[in-house]
Every structure is written in C-alpha cells, then in structure tokens.
Residue frames as qw, qx, qy, qz and C-alpha x, y, z in Angstrom:
[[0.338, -0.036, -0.925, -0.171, -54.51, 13.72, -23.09],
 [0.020, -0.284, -0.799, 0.530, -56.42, 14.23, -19.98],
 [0.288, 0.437, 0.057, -0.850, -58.43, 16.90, -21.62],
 [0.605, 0.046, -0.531, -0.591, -59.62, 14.78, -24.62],
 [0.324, -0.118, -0.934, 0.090, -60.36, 12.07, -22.34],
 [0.034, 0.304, 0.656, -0.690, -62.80, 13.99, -20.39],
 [0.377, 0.327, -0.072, -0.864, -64.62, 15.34, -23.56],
 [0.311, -0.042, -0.836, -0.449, -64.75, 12.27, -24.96],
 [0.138, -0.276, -0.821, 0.481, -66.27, 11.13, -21.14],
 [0.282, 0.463, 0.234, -0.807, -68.80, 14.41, -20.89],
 [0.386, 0.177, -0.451, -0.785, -69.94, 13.48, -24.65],
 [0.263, 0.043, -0.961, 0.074, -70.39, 10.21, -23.73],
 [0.035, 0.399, 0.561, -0.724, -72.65, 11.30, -20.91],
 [0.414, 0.331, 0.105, -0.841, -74.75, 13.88, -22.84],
 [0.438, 0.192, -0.662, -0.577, -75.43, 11.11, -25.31],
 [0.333, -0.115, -0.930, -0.107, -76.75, 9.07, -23.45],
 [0.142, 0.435, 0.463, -0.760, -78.68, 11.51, -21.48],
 [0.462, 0.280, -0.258, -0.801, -80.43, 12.73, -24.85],
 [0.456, -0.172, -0.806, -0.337, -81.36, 9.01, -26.08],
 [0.137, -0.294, -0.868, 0.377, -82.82, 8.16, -22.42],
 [0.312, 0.466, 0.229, -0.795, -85.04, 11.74, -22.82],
 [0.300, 0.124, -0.689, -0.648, -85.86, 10.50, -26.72],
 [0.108, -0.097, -0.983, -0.111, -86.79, 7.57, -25.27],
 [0.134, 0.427, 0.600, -0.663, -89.88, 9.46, -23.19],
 [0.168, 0.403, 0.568, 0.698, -92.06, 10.17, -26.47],
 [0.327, -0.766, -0.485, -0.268, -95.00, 11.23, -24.29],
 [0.205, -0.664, 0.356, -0.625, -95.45, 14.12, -21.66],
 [0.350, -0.166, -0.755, 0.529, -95.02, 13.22, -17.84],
 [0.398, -0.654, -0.022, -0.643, -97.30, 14.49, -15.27],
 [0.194, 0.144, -0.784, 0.572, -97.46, 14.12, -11.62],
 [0.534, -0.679, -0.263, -0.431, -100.65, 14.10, -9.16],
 [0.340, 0.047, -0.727, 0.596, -99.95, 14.13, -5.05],
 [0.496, -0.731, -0.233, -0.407, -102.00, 14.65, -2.06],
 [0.083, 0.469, -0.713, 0.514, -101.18, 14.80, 1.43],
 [0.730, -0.498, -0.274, -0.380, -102.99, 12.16, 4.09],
 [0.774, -0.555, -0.227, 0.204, -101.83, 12.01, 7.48],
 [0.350, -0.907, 0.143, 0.184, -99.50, 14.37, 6.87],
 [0.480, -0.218, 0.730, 0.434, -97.41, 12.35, 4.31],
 [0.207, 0.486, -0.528, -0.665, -96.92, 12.43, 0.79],
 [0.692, 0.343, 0.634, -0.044, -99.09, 10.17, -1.90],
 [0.400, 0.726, -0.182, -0.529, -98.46, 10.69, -5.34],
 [0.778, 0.225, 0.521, 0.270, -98.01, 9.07, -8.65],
 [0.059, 0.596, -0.559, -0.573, -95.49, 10.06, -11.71],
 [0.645, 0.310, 0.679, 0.161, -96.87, 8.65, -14.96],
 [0.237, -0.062, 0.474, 0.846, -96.74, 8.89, -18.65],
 [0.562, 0.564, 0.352, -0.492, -100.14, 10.42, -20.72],
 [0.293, 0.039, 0.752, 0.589, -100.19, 8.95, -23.98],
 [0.292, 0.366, -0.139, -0.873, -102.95, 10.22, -26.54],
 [0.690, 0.295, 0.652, -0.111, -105.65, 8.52, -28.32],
 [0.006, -0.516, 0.448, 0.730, -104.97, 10.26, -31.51],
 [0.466, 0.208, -0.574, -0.640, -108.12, 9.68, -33.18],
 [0.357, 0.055, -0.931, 0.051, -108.51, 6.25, -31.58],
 [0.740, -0.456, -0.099, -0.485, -111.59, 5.04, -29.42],
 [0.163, -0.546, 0.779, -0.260, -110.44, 3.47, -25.70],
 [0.863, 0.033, 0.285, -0.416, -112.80, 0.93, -25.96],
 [0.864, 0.464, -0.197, -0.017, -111.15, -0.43, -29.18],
 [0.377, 0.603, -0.676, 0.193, -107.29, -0.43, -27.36],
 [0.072, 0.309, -0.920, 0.230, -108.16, -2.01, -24.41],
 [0.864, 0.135, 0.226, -0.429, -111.05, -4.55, -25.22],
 [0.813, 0.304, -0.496, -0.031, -107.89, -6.61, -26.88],
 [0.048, 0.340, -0.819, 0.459, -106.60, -7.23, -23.25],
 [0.667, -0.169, -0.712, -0.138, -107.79, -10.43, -22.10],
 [0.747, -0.642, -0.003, -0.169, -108.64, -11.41, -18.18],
 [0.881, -0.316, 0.094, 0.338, -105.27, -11.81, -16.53],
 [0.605, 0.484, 0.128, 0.619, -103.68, -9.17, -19.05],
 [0.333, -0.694, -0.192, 0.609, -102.04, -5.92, -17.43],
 [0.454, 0.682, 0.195, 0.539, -101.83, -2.47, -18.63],
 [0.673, 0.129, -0.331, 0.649, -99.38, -0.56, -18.24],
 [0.234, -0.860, -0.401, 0.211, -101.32, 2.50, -16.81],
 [0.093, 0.916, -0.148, -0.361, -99.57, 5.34, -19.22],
 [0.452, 0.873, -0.176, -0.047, -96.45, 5.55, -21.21],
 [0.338, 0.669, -0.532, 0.394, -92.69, 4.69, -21.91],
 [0.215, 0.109, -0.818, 0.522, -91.34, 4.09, -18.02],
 [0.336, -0.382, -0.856, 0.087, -93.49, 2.65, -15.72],
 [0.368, -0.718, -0.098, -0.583, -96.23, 4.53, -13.97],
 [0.342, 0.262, -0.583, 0.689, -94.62, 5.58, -10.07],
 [0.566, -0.658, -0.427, -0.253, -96.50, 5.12, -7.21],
 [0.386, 0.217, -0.676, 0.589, -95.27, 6.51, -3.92],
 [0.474, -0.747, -0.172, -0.433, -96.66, 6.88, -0.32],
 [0.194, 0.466, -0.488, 0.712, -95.01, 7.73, 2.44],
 [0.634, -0.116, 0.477, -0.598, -98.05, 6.14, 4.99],
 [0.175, 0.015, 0.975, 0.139, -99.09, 2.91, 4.87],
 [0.514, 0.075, -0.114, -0.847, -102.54, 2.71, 2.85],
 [0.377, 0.088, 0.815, -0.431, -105.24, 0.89, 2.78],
 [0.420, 0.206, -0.435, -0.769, -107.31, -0.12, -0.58],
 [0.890, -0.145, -0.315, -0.295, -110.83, -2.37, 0.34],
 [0.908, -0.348, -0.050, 0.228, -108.99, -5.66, 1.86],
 [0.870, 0.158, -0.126, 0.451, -105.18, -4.68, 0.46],
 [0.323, -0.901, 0.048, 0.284, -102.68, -2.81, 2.68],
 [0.684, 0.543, -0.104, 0.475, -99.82, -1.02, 0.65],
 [0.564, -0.693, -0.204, 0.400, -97.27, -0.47, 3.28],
 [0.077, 0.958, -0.132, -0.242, -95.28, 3.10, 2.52],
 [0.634, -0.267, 0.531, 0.495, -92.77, 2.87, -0.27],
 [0.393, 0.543, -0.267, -0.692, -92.69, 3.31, -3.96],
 [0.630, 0.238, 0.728, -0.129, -94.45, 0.83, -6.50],
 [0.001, 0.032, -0.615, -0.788, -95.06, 0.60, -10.41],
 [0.542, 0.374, 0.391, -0.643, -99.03, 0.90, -10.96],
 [0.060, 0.038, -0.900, -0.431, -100.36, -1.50, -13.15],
 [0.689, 0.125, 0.204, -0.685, -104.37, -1.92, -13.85],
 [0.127, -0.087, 0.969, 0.192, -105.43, -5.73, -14.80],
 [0.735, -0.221, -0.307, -0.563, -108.59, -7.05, -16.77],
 [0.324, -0.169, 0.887, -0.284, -110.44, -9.31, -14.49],
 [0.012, -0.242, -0.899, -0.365, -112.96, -11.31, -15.43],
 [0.049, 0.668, 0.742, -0.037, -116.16, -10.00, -16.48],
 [0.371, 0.477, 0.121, 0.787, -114.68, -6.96, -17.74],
 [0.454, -0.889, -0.057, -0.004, -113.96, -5.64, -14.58],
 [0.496, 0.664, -0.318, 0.460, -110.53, -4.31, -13.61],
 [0.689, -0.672, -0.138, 0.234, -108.19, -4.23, -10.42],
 [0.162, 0.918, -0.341, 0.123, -105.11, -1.99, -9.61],
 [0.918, 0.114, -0.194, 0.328, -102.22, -3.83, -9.39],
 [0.309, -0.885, 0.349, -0.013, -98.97, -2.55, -7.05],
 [0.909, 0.295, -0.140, 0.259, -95.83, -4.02, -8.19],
 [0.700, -0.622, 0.018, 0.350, -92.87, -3.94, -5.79],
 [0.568, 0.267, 0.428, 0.650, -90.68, -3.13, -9.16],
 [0.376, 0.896, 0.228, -0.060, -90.44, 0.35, -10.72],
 [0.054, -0.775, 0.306, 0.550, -88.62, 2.55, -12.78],
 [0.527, 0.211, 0.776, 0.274, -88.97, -0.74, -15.53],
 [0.127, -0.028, -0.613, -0.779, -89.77, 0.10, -19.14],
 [0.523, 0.031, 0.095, -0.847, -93.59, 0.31, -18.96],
 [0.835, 0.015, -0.241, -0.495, -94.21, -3.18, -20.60],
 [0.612, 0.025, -0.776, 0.152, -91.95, -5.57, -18.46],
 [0.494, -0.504, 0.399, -0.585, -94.37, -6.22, -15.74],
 [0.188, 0.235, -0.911, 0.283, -93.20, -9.17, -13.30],
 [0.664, -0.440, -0.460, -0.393, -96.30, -10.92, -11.76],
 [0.649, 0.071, -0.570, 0.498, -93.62, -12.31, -9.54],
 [0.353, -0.050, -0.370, 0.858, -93.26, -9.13, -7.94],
 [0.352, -0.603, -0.268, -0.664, -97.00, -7.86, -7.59],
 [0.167, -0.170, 0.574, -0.784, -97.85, -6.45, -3.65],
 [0.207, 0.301, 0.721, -0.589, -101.35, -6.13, -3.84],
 [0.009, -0.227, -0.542, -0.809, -103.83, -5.30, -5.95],
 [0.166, 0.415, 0.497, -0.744, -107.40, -3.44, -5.54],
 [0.399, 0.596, 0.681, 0.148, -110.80, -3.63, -7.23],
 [0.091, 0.143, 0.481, 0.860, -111.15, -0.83, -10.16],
 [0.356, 0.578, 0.702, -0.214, -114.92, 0.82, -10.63],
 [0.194, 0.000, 0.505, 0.841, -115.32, 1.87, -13.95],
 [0.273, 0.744, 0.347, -0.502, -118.13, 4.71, -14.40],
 [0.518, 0.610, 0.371, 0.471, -118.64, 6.29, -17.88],
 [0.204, -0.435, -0.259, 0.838, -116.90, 9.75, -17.35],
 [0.042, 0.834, 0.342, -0.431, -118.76, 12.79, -18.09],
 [0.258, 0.878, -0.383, -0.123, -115.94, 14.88, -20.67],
 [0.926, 0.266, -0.105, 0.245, -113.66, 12.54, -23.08],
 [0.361, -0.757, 0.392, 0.380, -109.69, 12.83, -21.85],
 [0.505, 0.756, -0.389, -0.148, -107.59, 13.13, -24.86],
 [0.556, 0.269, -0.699, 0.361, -104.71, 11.67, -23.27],
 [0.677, -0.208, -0.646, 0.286, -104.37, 9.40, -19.80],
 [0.197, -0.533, 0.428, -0.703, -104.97, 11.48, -16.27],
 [0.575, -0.464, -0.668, 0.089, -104.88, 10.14, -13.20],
 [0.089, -0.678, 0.189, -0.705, -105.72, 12.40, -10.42],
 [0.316, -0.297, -0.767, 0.472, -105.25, 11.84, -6.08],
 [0.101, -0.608, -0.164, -0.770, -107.67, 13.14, -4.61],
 [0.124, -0.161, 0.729, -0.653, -108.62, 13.92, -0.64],
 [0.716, -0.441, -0.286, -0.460, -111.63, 12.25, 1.03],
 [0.799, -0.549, -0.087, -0.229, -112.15, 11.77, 4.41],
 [0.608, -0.628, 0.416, 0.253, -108.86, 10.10, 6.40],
 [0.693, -0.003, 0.591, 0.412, -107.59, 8.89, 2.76],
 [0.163, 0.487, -0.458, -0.725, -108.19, 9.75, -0.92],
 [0.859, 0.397, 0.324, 0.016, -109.33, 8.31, -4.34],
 [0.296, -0.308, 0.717, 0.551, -107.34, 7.42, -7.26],
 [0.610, 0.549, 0.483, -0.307, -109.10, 8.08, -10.64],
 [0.468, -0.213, 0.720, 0.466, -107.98, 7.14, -13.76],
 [0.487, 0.703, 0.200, -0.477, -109.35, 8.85, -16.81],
 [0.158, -0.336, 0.572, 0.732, -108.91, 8.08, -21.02],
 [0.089, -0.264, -0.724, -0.632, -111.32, 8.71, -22.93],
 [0.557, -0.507, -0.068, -0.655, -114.77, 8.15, -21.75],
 [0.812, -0.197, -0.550, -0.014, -113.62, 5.68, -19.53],
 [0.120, 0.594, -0.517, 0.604, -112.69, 6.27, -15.75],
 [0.688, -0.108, -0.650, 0.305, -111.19, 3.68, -13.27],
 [0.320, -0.761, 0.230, -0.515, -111.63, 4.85, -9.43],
 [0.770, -0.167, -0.511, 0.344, -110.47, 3.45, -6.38],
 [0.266, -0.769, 0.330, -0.479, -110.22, 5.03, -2.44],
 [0.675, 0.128, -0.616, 0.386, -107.96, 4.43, -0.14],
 [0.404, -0.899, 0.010, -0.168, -107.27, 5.50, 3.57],
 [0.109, 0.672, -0.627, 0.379, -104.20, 5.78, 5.76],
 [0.766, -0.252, -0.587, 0.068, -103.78, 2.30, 8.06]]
C-alpha cells in the first residue's frame, strides 16, 4: 500500500512539474554583471515577433499601461547592491521588471516589489520605483526580446531590445 501511495505521490509531482514547464512556451535567458562586487542580473522570457512589426504590438498600450517586459512568468530583477536609476534608489533585493507607456510616448521602467507572478498580473500597489526609458532606433532588428546589463563606469546600463526598438537606462551602485 505504501508503495502505490508513493507512485501515485511521485506521479503526482512529475505532472505537475511538466504542466508548470508547458506553461513556459518561450525560451528563458539570463543577463548579469558585477558592480561593486555584487551581483545584478535579470531572468526574463524572449518572446518572438513572428512576422509582426513592434511598433504595431505596443502602440495599443495606452499612457499608464504596463508591459510585461518578456514572456509567461514575470521578468526577475535582482541586485545584490543598492542601485541607483536618475532620482530612484532600488535598494538590493529581487523585483519583477515592468516597462510603462508614459505620456508622450515615452516609457519608464517600473520595479515591482512582487515577482515570480504570471507575467500579466502586475499590482501597481506594489511598484518600488520606477526610471525614465530612452528609446533610440536600434541599429540590427531583434527577432525576439533581449535585454542585456552592461558595465559603465561605477554602475551599468540596462538595454532592452525588440525589434528596431531599444529602451536604455544606467544605473550606479548607491
């Protein structure tokens, strides 16, 4: 008896390990840097335009509307230092990453105390901080979503590529 109760238990398990990986349609990727000696890095999905133009998905997001900034489960921010983005300080922890339109079709990153959420239930409730966006026309079209850390000076940028579009933002260590 003990023995079918434990297969039933272990099937139980793998089944619900296989639907939670189903759910993940898209690839994962990671980016990280190191500033001050501590870890920065973000765990997001990369979805795919497949054919599609970015302009056309997100020109239907209104001022005040958030995207999710990739795929499936929420896009992971961590940092192990406290940072610094323009005015807002994100003190070391882990965060969901969330890009808003602002007005005048400008954009701001968004830090949300929340993660590991399904990608589209973001809480307003529970936003940190957010940080202006500068959107440049990039240079080479990204198929699917990259964001990349990169080093500069005591901090880094954050740069956010899909399509021809790419979001930047730098940060330093506080």
């Amino acid at each position: 008896m003990k023995r079918v109760l434990m297969a039933v238990l272990a099937l139980g398990l793998l089944a619900i390990t296989v639907e939670s990986a189903l759910a993940q349609r898209n690839p994962r990727a990671t980016t990280q840097i190191s500033v001050g000696g501590k870890r920065v890095s973000v765990e997001y999905g990369r979805p795919s335009l497949k054919g599609r133009k970015v302009s056309e998905l997100l020109d239907q997001l209104k001022p005040g509307d958030f995207w999710r900034l990739g795929a499936d489960k929420s896009t992971t921010f961590s940092t192990a230092v406290d940072l610094q983005f323009g005015d807002a300080t994100v003190p070391s922890g882990e965060y969901s990453l969330w890009v808003e339109r602002a007005e005048g079709d400008s954009w701001k990153l968004v830090f949300n105390k929340q993660h590991g959420q399904w990608g589209t239930q973001h809480d307003a409730a529970q936003d940190l901080a957010s940080a202006p966006l500068k959107e440049t026309k990039a240079s080479n079209s990204a198929e699917m979503v990259t964001i990349n850390l990169t080093k500069s000076g005591a901090g880094g940028v954050i740069t956010i590529q899909w399509g021809d579009m790419k979001l930047t933002a730098s940060f330093k260590a506080k």
